[in-house]
C-alpha positions as CSV (number, residue, x, y, z in Angstrom):
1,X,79.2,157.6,129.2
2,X,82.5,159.5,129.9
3,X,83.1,157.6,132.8
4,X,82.9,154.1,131.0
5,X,85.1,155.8,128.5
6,X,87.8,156.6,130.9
7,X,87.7,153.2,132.4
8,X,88.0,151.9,128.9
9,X,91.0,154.1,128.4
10,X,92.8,153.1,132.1
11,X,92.4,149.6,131.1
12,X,94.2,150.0,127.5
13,X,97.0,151.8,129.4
14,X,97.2,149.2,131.9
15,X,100.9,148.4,131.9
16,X,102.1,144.8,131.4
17,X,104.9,143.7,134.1
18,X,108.3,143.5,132.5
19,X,109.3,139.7,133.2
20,X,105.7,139.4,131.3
21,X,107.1,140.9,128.8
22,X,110.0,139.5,128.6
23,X,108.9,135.8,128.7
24,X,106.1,136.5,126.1
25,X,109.0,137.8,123.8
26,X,111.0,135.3,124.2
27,X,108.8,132.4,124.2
28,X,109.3,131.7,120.5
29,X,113.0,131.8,120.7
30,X,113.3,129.8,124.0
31,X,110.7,127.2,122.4
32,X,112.7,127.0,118.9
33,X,116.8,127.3,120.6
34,X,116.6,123.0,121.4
35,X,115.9,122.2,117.8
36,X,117.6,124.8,115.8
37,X,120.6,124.2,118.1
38,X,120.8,120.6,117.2
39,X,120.2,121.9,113.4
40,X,123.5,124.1,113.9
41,X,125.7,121.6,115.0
42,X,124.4,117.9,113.6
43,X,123.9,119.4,110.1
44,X,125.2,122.7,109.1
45,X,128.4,122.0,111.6
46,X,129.1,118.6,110.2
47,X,128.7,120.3,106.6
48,X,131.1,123.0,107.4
49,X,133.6,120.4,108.5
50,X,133.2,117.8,105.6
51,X,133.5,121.0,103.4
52,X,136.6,122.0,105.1
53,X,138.2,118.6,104.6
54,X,137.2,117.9,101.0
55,X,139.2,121.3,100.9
56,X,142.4,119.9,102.7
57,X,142.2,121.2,106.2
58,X,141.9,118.2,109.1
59,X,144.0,119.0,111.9
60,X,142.6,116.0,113.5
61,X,144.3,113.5,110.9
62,X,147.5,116.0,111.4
63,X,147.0,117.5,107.5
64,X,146.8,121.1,106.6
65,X,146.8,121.4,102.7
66,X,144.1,124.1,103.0
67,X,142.8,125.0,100.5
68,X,143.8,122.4,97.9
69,X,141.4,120.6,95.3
70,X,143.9,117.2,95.2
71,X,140.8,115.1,96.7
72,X,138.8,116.5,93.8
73,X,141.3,115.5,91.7
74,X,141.6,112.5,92.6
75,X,138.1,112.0,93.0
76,X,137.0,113.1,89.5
77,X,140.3,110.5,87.5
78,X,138.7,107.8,89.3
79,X,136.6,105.4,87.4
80,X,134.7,103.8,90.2
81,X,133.9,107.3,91.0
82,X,132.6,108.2,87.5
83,X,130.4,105.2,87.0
84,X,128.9,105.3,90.5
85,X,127.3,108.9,89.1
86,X,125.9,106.9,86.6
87,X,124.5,104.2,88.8
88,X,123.5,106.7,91.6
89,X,121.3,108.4,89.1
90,X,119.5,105.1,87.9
91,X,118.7,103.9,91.3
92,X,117.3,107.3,91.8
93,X,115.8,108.0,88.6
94,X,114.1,104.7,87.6
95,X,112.0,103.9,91.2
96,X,111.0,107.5,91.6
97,X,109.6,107.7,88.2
98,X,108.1,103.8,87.9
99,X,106.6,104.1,91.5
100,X,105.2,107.9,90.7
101,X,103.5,106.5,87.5
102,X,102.2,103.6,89.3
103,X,100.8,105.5,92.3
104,X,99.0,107.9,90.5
105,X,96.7,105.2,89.0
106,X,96.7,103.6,92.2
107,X,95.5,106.7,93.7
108,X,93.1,107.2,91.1
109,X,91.6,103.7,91.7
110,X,91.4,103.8,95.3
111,X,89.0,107.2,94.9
112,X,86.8,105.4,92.6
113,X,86.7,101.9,94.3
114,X,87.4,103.1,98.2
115,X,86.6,106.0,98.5
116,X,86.9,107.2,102.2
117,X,86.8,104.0,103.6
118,X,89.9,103.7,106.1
119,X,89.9,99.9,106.3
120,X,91.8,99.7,102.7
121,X,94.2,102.9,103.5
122,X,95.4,100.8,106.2
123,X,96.7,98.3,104.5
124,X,98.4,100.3,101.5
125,X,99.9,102.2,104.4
126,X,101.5,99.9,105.8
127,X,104.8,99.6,104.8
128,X,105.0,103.3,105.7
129,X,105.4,101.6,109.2
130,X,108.0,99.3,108.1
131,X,111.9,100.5,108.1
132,X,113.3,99.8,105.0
133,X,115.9,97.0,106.3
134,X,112.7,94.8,107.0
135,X,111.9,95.2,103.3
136,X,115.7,94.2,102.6
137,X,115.0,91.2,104.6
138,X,112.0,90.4,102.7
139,X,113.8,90.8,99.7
140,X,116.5,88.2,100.7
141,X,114.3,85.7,101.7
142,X,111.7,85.8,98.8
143,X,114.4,86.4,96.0
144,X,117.5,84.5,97.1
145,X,118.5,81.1,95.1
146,X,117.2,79.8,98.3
147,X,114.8,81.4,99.0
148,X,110.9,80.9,99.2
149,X,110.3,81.5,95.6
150,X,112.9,79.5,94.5
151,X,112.1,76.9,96.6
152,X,108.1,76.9,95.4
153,X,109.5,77.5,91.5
154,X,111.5,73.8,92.3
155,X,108.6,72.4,94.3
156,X,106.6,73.1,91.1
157,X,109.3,71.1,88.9
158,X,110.1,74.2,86.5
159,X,113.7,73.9,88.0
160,X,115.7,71.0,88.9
161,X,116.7,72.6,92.5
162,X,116.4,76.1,94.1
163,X,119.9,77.5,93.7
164,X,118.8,77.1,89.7
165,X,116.7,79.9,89.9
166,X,117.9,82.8,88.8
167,X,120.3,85.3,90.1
168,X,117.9,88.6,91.1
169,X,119.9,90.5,94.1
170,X,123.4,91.6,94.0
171,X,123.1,92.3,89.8
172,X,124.1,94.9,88.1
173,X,120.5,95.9,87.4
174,X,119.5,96.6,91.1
175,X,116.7,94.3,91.0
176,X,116.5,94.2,94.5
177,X,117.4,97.8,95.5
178,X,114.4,98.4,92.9
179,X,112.2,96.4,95.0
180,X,113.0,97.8,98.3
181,X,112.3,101.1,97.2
182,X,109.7,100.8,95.1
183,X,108.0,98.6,97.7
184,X,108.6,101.4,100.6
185,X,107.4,104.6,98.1
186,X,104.9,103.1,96.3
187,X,102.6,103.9,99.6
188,X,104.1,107.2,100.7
189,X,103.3,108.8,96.6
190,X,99.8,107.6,96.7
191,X,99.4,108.5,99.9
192,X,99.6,112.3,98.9
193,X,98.6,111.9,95.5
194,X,95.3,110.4,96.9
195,X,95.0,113.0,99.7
196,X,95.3,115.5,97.0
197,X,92.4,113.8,94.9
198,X,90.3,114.0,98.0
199,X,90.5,117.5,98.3
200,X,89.3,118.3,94.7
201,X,86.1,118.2,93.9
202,X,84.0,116.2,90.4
203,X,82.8,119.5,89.0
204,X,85.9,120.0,86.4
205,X,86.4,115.8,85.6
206,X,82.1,116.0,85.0
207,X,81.8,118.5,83.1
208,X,84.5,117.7,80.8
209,X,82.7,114.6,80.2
210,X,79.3,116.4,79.4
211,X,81.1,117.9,76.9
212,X,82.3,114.9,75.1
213,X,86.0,114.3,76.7
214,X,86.7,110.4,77.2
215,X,88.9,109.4,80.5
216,X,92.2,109.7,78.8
217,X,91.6,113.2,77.8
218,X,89.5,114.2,81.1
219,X,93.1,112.9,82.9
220,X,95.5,114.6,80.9
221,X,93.8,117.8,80.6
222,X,92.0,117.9,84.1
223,X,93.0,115.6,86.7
224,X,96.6,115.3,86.0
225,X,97.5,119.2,86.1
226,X,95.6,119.5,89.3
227,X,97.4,116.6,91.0
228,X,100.6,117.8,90.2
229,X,101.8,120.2,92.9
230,X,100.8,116.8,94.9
231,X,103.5,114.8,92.6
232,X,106.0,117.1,93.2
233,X,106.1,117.2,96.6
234,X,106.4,113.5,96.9
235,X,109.3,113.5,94.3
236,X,111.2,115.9,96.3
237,X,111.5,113.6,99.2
238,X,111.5,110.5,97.0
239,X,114.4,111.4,95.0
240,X,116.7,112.9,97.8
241,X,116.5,109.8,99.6
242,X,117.2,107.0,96.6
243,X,120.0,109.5,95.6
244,X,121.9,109.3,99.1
245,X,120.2,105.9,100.6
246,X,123.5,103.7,101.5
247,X,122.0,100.8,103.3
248,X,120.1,99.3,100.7
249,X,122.6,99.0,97.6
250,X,125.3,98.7,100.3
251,X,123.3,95.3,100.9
252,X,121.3,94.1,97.6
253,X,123.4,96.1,94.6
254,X,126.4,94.8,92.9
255,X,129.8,94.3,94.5
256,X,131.0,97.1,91.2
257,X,129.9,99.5,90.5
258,X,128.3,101.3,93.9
259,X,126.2,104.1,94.2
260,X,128.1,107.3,95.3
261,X,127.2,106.9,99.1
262,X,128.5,103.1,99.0
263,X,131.9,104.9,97.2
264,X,132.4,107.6,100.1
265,X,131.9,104.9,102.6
266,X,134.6,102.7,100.8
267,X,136.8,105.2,100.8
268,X,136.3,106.3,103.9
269,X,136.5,103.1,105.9
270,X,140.2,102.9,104.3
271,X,143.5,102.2,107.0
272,X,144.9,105.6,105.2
273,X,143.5,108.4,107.4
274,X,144.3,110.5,104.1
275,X,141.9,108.8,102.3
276,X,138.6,110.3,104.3
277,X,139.5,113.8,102.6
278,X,138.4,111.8,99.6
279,X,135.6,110.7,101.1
280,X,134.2,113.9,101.8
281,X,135.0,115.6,98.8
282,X,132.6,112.4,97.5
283,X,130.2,113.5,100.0
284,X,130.2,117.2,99.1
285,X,130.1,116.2,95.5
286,X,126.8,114.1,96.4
287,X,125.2,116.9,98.2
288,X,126.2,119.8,95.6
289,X,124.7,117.3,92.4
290,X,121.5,116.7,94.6
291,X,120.8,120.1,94.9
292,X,121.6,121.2,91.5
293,X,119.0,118.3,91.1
294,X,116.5,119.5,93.2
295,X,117.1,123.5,91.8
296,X,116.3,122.8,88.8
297,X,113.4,120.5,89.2
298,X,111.8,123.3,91.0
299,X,112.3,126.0,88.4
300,X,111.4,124.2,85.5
301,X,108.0,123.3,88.2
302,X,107.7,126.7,88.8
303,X,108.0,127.0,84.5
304,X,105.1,125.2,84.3
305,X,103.0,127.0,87.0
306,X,103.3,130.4,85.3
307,X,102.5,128.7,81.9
308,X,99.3,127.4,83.7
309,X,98.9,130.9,85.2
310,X,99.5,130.2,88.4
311,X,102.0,132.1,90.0
C-alpha cells in the first residue's frame, strides 16, 4: 500500500518538458492571432482611420485640420443629409418590424402543421442561400413596367400595355427595397423563432388552456414572453444590416432621398478629395446612431427581463 502510494505520488510530480509547456500555453493565442489580427486591422484599424478623418487629419489627401468638426458641420446643414436619417430609419424600422411580426406566426404555424419534418424547412430556408443581389434581380424582373407581372396584368387585358403598370421600384416608398429585405429575413427570423419554439416544451401553452385561457391569451401571456430572447436576437442582426445595407437602395430606392450609406458613398465618390472627410464623418455618424440604437434596445430588453424576474 505505501509503495502504490509513492508511485502515485512520483507520477503527479512527473515534470512536463518545457516546449510542452510552452506550446500548450500558447495554443489558444497562436490558434486565435490569424483572426483577431485581421479584426485589428480590417475593422478596428479602418475605424480608427475613418474616425481620424471625419476629425480632419488625412495626410494621404495632403490635409491636416486635426482636430476640426467642419465635416460635421457641414454634414449636419445639409438637407440631403437630414432627410436620409429619416429614410435610413424607415427602411430599417418598417421590414424588421413587418417581417418579425410575420415570422412569428409563421413559426408558430410551421410547429403546429410541420413539426420536425425537414422537407418543408428546406424550402422556407432557402433564400437564406441566396445573396441578396439575386433577390434584387428578382425584384426587377417581376416588378418592372416590363416585367413579368406587368406583362401577365396586360396579357389579362386589365392594362392596355406593360409599361402602364404601375411604377413599384425606384419610389419614394422603397417598395422594392421592402421586398428584398423582407423576402431575405422573413426566413432567417423564423428560423430562430421556430428553433426556439422547438426547444420549449407544451406543459405551460396546455395548462393554460385547462384553465380556461383561449389562443390569443395562451400567446400573449405564455408563448410570446418565452419566445422573446429568440426575437431579439434576430432583430439585433436584422436591424444593423437594413440600417447600413448600400446595395439594395443604392439599386431599387429613389434617386432623392438616399439612405445614409447611399449619402457617404455620394459624397465620397466626389472629384474633391476634400469631400471624403465628409464622407466619413457620415460614416461615423452611421455607426455612432446604430449603436446608440442597438444600446438602448438592449437595456430597455434587459428592462423587461428583470420585470419578468429573470436576471
Amino acid at each position: 500500500m505505501e509503495t502504490s502510494s509513492a508511485n502515485l505520488a512520483l507520477v503527479g510530480h512527473v515534470s512536463i518538458p518545457w516546449h510542452r509547456r510552452l506550446f500548450k500555453a500558447l495554443y489558444v493565442p497562436m490558434m486565435l492571432f490569424p483572426a483577431v489580427s485581421v479584426f485589428l486591422v480590417l475593422f478596428v484599424g479602418a475605424l480608427m482611420m475613418a474616425l481620424l478623418q471625419s476629425f480632419g487629419y488625412a495626410p494621404i489627401y495632403g490635409i491636416n485640420d486635426f482636430p476640426t468638426l467642419r465635416y460635421y458641420e457641414e454634414m449636419i446643414n445639409d438637407y440631403g443629409f437630414r432627410i436620409s436619417i429619416v429614410y435610413t430609419f424607415y427602411y430599417a424600422l418598417v421590414p424588421t418590424i413587418a417581417g418579425t411580426i410575420f415570422s412569428i406566426y409563421l413559426a408558430l404555424a410551421l410547429r403546429k402543421k410541420f413539426g420536425q419534418k425537414t422537407s418543408f424547412q428546406f424550402i422556407y430556408k432557402l433564400p437564406l442561400m441566396i445573396p441578396y443581389l439575386v433577390g434584387v434581380v428578382l425584384v426587377i424582373e417581376l416588378f418592372t413596367p416590363g416585367g413579368m407581372i406587368a406583362r401577365m396584368v396586360a396579357a389579362l387585358g386589365l392594362i392596355d400595355r406593360p409599361n402602364e403598370f404601375p411604377r413599384i421600384l425606384k419610389t419614394e416608398w422603397g417598395w422594392g427595397v421592402m421586398m428584398v429585405y423582407l423576402w431575405k429575413q422573413i426566413p432567417f427570423t423564423t428560423l430562430i423563432v421556430y428553433s426556439v419554439l422547438m426547444g420549449l416544451g407544451r406543459e405551460y401553452e396546455e395548462a393554460a388552456s385547462t384553465l380556461g385561457a383561449n389562443r390569443r391569451q395562451t400567446f400573449w401571456h405564455i408563448t410570446l414572453p418565452q419566445i422573446i430572447p429568440g426575437i431579439v436576437a434576430a432583430t439585433l442582426i436584422v436591424f444593423p444590416f437594413n440600417f447600413n445595407n448600400f446595395e439594395v437602395p443604392y439599386i431599387l430606392g429613389a434617386d432623392f432621398p438616399n439612405s445614409l450609406p447611399e449619402q457617404a458613398w455620394m459624397t465620397f465618390d466626389n472629384a474633391d478629395y476634400t469631400k471624403r472627410l465628409g464622407a466619413m464623418a457620415i460614416c461615423m455618424t452611421l455607426s455612432v446612431i446604430c449603436g446608440f440604437m442597438l444600446l438602448l434596445y438592449l437595456l430597455f430588453y434587459r428592462r423587461y427581463e428583470r420585470k419578468r424576474g429573470r436576471q
